[in-house]
N, C-alpha and C positions, 0 to 999 in steps of 0.2 A: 427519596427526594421530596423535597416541600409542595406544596402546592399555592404556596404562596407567587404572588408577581414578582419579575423583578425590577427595581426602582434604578437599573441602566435605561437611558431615554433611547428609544428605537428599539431594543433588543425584544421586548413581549412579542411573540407571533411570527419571531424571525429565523433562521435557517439555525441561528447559534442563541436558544432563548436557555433559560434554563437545565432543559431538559437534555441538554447536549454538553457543553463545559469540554473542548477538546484541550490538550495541554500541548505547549509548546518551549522551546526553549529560546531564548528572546534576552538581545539586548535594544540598547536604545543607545543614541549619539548625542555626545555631550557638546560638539562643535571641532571644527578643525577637523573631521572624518574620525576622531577620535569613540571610544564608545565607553560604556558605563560600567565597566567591571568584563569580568570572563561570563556573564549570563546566569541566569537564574530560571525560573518554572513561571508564566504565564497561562492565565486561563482564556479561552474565549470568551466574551458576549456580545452582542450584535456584532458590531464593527468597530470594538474595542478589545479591549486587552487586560483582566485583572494582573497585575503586579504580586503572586504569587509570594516570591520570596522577599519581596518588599513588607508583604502581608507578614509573614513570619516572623520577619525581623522584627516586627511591631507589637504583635498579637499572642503568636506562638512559637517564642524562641524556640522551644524542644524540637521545632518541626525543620527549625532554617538548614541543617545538615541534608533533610529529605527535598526541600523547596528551593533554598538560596544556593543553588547551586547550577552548571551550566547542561546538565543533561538528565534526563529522566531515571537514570539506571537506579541511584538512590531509595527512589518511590518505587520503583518496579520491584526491587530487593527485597523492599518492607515487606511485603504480603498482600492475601486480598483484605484482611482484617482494616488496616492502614489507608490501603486502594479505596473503602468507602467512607471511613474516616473524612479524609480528606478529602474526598469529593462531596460529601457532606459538610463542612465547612464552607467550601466555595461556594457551592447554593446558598447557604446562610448569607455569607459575607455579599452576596448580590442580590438577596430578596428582605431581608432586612435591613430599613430606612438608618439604623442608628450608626449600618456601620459605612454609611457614605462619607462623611467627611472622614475615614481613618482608614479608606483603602485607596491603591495609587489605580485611575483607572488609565491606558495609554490609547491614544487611537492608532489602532490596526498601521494606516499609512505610516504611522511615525516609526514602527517597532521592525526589527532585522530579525529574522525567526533563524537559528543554529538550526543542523543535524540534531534530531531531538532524542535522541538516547545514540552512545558509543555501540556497532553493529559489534557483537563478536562474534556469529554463523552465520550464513546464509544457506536457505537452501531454498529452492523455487521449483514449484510440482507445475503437471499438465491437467488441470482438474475438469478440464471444459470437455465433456463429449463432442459437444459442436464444434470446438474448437480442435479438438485433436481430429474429427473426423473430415474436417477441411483442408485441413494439413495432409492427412493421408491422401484424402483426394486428388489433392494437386500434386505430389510426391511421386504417388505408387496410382495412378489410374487404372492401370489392369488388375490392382493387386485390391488384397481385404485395407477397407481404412482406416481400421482400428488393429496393432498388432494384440498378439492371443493374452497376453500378459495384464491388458489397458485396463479391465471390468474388475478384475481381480485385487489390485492393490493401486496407487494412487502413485502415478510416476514422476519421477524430480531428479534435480542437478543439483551438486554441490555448487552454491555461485562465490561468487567472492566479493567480503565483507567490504575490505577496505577501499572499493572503487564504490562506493553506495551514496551517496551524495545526495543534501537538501532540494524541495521545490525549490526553481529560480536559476540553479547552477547552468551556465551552459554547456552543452556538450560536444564537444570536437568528434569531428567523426574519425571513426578507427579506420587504420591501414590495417594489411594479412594478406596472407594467401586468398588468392582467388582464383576458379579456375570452371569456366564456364563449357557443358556439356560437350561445344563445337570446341572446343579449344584442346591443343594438344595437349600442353603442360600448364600447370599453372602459374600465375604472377604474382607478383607483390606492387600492391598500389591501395587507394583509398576506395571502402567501400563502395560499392554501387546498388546497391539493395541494402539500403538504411530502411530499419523499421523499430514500428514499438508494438508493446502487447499491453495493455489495458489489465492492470493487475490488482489484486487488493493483498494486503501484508496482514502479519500475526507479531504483534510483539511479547516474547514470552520475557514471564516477569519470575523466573523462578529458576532456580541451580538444582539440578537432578543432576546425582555423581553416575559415574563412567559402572555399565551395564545395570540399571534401574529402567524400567518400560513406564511409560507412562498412559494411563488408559484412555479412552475415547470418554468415561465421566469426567476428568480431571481437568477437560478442557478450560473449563468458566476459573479455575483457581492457578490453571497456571499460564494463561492468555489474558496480557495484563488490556490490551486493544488493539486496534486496525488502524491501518492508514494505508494512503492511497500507494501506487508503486508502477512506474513504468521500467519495464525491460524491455529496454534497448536494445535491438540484437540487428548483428550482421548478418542478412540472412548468404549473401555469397559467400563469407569467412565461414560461414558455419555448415553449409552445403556439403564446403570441398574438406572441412575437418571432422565433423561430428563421428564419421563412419570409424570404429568401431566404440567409439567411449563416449561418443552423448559431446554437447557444446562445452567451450572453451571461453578461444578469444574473441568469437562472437558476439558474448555475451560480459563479459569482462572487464570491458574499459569505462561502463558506466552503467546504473542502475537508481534510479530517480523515487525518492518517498514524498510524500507530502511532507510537510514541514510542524503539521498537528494532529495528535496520535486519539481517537476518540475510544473514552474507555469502553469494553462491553456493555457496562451497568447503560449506557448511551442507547443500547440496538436491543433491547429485551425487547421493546414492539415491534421490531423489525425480523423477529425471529418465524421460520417457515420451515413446512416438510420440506427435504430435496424433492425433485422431481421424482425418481423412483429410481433404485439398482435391482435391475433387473437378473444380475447373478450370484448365486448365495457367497458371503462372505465370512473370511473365517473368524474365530470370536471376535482377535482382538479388534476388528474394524467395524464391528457391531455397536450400534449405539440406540438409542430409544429417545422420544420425542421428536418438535423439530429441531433440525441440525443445519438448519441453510439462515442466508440472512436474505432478507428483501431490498437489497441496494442496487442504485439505477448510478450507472455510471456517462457521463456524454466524455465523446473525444470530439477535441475540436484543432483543428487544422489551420493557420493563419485566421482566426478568426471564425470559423464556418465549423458547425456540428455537423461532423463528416459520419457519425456512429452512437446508438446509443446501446452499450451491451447490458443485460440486465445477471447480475450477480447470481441471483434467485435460480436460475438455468445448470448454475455448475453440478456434475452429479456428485464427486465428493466433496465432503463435507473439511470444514477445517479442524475436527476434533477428528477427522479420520487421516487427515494430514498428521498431524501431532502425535497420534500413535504411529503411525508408518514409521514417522522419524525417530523416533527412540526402540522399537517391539527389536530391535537387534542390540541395544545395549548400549547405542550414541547417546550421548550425557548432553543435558540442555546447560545453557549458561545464561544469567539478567543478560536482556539485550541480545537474545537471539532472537532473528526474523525468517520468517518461513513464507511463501509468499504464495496465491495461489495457481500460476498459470495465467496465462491469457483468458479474460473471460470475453465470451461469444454465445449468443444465442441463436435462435434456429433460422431468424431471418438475416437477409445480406446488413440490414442497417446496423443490426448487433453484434457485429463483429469487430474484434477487438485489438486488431491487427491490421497493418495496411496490405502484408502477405495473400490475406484474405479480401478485403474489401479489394483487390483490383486479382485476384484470381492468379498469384505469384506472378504479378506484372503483365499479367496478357488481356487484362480488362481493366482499363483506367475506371476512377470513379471519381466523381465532381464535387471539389471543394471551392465553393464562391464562381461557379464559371470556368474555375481551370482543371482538364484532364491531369488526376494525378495516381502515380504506382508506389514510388519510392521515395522518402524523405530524400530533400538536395537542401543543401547548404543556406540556411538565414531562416527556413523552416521554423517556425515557433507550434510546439505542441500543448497543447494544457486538457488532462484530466479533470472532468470534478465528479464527485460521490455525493448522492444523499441516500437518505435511507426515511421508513415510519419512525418517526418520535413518540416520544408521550405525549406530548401537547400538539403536535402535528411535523411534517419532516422536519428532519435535521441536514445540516452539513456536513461531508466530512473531511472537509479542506479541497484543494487544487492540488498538481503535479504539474508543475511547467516546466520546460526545457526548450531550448532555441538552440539548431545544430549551427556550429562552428565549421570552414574546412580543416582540413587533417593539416596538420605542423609540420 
């Protein structure tokens, strides 16, 4: 990247200066609620918006098939070769004066961000020690809180792609089976323990065919970047079904990403040892250097930072993810998202979940003055991520959602 300024007014020294460029998929309204095409590739800066495939269409036709179009899959496909390419362009076209009068810049307010690549897997691991071992706690109190399996390899649920939806969408809360300790049988009605988990995402930019492993070096060329991710889970729906195959419809009916995908080349200063795995591990989960990122996440609750979990706590790593999911022979696809678990750190404020921050509803905790357990109806939640920049932090978008009641 340049070390040049950039000549967008406000952006030098800001969450989205240069040294970050998150991409989004983005249109704009022409009037009558109508909009400006099927969307195209947008960049960050400050509190504006490069017009990507505007850029293309102007500058470098060869590129508008990769840019001018409404989803990131395209660019993700190219490679990492292409990935810096064009992220080197985009510094250019914002830090050099000549090319201000020939790029479209839009303000943020003006611009409607899509789903920013087509999901085709999902799958979503438990990487937080803290977090799994709060969970057991409240669960299993006489019992171990960590099951024997948890240090050894990096535990996940297949989730489902096509319920995955933009920052902003709102989300209606799920009915299910429910069926509480004292209760004889169970019911079907609308959840009552609505929660989120505080997540961050992998978007893989690269097709590995069916039985191919991919190793824990391969990570940086086949993890095209992050973005932010709430999993929304029923925790009553998922209480009374999980036993013996892991979450369901729990987790199911909605699953919230940011709206802008920051590439790694973004989080190279933000890179850190993990904390430490304390149990030997077998090759393939073996990696060298650091392997954690340093990203601070705040949850905030009708307005009020109700948690701050710090990313840097989780003990696997996301290249240890990434081999898990393929070392059996699952094939990756552009546009497949792996997510990491609820992150939670070792105090009560860093916790990543409201299951935890109120002690699975037996200890309320204080958002603005009001005693709260469970998300209830009109609820608005928002994520934000930053992490170390090269020039100082970066941002890495919002995750909003506001619960709806059930239909």
């Amino acid at each position: 990247m340049t070390d040049q300024q950039t000549w967008v007014q406000g952006a030098a020294g800001s969450l989205y200066d240069v040294d970050n460029l998150p991409y989004a998929a983005i249109t704009t309204e022409t009037g009558s609620g109508r909009t400006d095409g099927p969307g195209r590739l947008g960049v960050r800066i400050g509190d504006q918006v490069l017009d990507l495939g505007a850029a293309a269409r102007e500058l470098r036709p060869e590129w508008t098939r990769l840019l001018d179009v409404p989803a990131l899959n395209p660019l993700l496909a190219a490679g990492p070769a292409t990935w810096a390419l064009v992220r080197a362009w985009a510094s250019e076209l914002l830090t050099d004066p000549t090319y201000q009068e020939r790029v479209t810049l839009l303000p943020l307010a003006e611009v409607t961000c899509l789903l920013p690549f087509s999901v085709a897997d999902y799958v979503d691991y438990y990487a937080s020690e803290h977090h799994a071992t709060n969970v057991g706690r409240i669960f299993r109190p006489d019992g171990e809180a960590l099951l024997p399996n948890w240090k050894h390899l990096p535990v996940g649920y297949h989730g489902r792609a096509g319920s995955i939806v933009v920052s902003g969408t709102d989300i209606r809360r799920p009915a299910g089976q429910r069926k509480a300790p004292d209760e004889p049988a169970p019911t079907y009605g609308p959840s009552r323990r609505l929660d989120i988990e505080a997540e961050l995402g992998f978007v893989v930019g690269r097709s590995v065919p069916l039985g191919t492993r991919v190793g824990t070096a391969e990570f940086a060329t086949t993890v095209f970047g992050v973005t932010g991710v709430n999993d929304w889970s029923a925790r009553d729906i998922q209480a009374w079904e999980y036993v013996p195959l892991g979450p369901n419809l729990a987790k199911s009916f909605a699953t919230s990403i940011s709206a802008w995908v920051t590439p790694l080349a973004a989080l190279e200063a933000a890179r850190v040892p993990l904390p430490g795995q304390d149990v030997p591990l077998l090759p393939y989960l073996r990696e060298d250097g650091p392997s954690g990122y340093d990203i601070d996440v705040e949850v905030e609750l009708n307005g009020t930072v109700v948690a701050r979990p710090p990313y840097r706590s989780m003990y696997w790593s996301p290249a240890q993810m990434l081999a898990h999911l393929t070392v059996n022979g699952a094939s990756l696809r552009v546009g497949d998202l792996y997510a990491s678990g609820t992150i939670s750190g070792p105090e009560k404020h860093q916790r990543g979940s409201f299951l935890e921050l109120s002690w699975g509803g037996r200890e309320p905790f204080d958002a603005g003055g009001a005693e709260r357990t469970f998300l209830e109806d009109g609820d608005e939640v928002v994520l934000r991520y930053t992490a170390p920049g090269a020039r100082g932090r970066i941002g890495l978008g919002e995750v909003r959602g506001t619960i709806l009641p059930t239909s």
